[in-house]
C-alpha positions in Angstrom: -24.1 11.9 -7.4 -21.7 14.7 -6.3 -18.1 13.6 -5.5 -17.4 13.3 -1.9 -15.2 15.8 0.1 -12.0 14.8 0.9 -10.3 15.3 4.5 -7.0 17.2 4.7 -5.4 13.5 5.7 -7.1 11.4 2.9 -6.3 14.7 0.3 -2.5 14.5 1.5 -2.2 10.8 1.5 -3.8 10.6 -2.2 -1.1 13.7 -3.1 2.1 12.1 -2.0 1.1 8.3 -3.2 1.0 10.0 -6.9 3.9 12.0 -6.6 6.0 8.8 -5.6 4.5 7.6 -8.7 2.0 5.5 -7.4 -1.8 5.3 -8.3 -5.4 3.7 -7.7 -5.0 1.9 -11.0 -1.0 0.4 -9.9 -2.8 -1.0 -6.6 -5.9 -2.2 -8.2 -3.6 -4.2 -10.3 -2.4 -5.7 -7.1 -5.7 -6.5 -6.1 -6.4 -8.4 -9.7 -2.8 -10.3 -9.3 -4.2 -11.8 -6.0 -7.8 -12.2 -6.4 -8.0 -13.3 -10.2 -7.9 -16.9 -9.7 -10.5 -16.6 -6.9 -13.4 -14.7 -9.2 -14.0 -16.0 -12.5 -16.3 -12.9 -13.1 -13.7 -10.1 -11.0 -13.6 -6.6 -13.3 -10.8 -4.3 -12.6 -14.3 -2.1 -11.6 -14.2 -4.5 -8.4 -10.9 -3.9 -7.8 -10.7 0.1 -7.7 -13.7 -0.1 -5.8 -12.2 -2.0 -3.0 -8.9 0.0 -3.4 -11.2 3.6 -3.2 -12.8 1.9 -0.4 -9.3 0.8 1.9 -8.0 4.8 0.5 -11.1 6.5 2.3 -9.9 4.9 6.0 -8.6 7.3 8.3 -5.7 4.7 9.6 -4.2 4.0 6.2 -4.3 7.1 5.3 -2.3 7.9 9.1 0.0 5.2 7.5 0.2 6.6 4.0 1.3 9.9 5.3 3.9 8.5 7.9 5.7 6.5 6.0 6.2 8.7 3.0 7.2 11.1 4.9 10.0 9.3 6.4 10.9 7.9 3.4 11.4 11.6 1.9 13.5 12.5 5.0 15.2 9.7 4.2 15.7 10.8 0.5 16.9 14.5 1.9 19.6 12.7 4.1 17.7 14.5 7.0 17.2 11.5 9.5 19.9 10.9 12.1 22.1 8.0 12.3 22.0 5.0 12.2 18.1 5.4 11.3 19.1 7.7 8.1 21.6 4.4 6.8 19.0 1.5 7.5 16.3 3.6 5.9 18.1 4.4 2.9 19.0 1.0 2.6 16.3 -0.7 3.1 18.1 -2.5 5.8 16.7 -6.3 5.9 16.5 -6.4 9.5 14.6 -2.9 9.8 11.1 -4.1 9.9 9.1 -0.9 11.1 8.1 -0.9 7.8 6.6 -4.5 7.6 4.9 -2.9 11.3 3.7 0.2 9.9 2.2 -1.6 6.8 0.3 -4.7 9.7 -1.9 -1.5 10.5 -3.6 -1.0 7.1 -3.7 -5.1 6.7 -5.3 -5.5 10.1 -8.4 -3.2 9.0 -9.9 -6.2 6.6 -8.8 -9.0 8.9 -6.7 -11.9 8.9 -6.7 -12.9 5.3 -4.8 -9.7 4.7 -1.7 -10.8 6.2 -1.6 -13.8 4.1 -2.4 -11.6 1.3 0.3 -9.4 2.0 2.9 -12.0 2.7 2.8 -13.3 -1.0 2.9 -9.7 -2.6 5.7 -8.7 -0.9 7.4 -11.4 -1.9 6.1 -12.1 -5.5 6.9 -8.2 -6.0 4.8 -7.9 -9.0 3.6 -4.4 -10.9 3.9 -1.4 -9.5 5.8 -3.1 -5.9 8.8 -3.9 -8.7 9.6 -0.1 -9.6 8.8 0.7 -5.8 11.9 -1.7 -4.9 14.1 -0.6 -7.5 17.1 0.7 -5.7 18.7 2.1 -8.9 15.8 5.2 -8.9 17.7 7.2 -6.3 14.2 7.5 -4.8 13.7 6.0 -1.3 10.6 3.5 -0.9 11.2 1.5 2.1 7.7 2.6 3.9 5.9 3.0 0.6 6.3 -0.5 -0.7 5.6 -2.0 2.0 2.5 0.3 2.4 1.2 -0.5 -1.2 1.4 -3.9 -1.0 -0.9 -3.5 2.4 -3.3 -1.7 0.8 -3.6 -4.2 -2.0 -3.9 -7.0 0.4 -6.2 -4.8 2.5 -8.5 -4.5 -0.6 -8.2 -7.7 -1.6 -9.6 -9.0 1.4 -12.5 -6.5 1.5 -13.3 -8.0 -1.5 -12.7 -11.5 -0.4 -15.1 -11.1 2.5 -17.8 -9.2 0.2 -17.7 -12.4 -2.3 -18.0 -14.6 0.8 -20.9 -12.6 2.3 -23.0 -12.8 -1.0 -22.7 -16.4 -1.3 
C-alpha cells in the first residue's frame, strides 16, 4: 500500500513536533504509560497506531502548529508584554495552554480529559524533558499539546477495546 499524502498542515505539524524533539514513538510511550494496565495484550503497534491516527486530524494538527509557534515566538523574545513573560515562564495561572490542548482531547471524548489530567500531572517520558526549564527551549504549548495527544490516543484506543468487546 502506497504511503498516504500528507497535507501542508499535517506535513508542518509533524515538522515542528520533531524539531522540538518530539516524536510518534515519545507519544506512543504516553499512550502505553496510561493504557498498560487496561490491556493485558496492548503492543506499542497499538499505540503508534492510535497516535498516527489522532496526528492525521486536521484540529490537532491546527493545535500542533499554533502552539509551537507561539512557543518559538516566545523563545525569540518576539511576543509583547506581559504575554512574552507569562509564556516564557510558564506562568501557573496562564492556562491558554491547558485550553488549546481541551481541543485535541475533546476529539476522542470524555475519557480524554481524565486521561490528560493524570499525564500532566504524572509528567512521565517525553512530558519530563518537555518541562524542563533548564533547556533554554520554551514548551509551554507543546507539553501541554503532547500530553493531549497521548490522552487523545489513548482514548481512541480505549473506545476501540470497548467497541470489540
Amino acid at each position: 500500500m502506497a504511503e498516504k499524502e500528507l497535507n501542508p498542515t499535517e506535513q508542518t505539524a509533524r515538522k515542528w513536533l520533531g524539531e522540538r524533539g518530539v516524536t510518534v514513538q515519545d507519544i506512543a510511550d504516553l499512550v502505553m504509560y496510561l493504557q498498560k494496565n487496561y490491556h493485558d495484550d496492548l503492543k506499542m503497534e497499538d499505540c503508534i497506531h492510535n497516535v498516527e491516527r489522532v496526528l492525521s486530524k486536521r484540529e490537532v494538527q491546527n493545535a500542533i502548529i499554533t502552539g509551537i509557534q507561539l512557543d518559538m515566538l516566545a523563545e525569540k523574545k518576539m511576543l509583547e508584554e506581559p504575554l512574552q513573560t507569562i509564556i516564557q515562564v510558564d506562568e501557573g495561572l496562564y492556562g491558554v495552554d491547558e485550553i488549546l490542548a481541551f481541543s485535541i482531547v475533546n476529539v476522542y471524548g470524555s475519557i480524554g480529559f481524565t486521561n490528560y489530567g493524570y499525564i500532566d500531572k504524572q509528567k512521565p517520558g517525553i512530558l519530563k524533558y518537555l518541562n524542563d526549564k533548564s533547556t533554554g527551549m520554551v514548551h509551554t504549548f507543546l507539553d501541554d499539546i503532547v500530553g493531549a495527544i497521548a490522552a487523545a490516543a489513548s482514548s481512541r484506543l480505549a473506545h476501540r477495546v470497548e467497541n470489540a468487546e
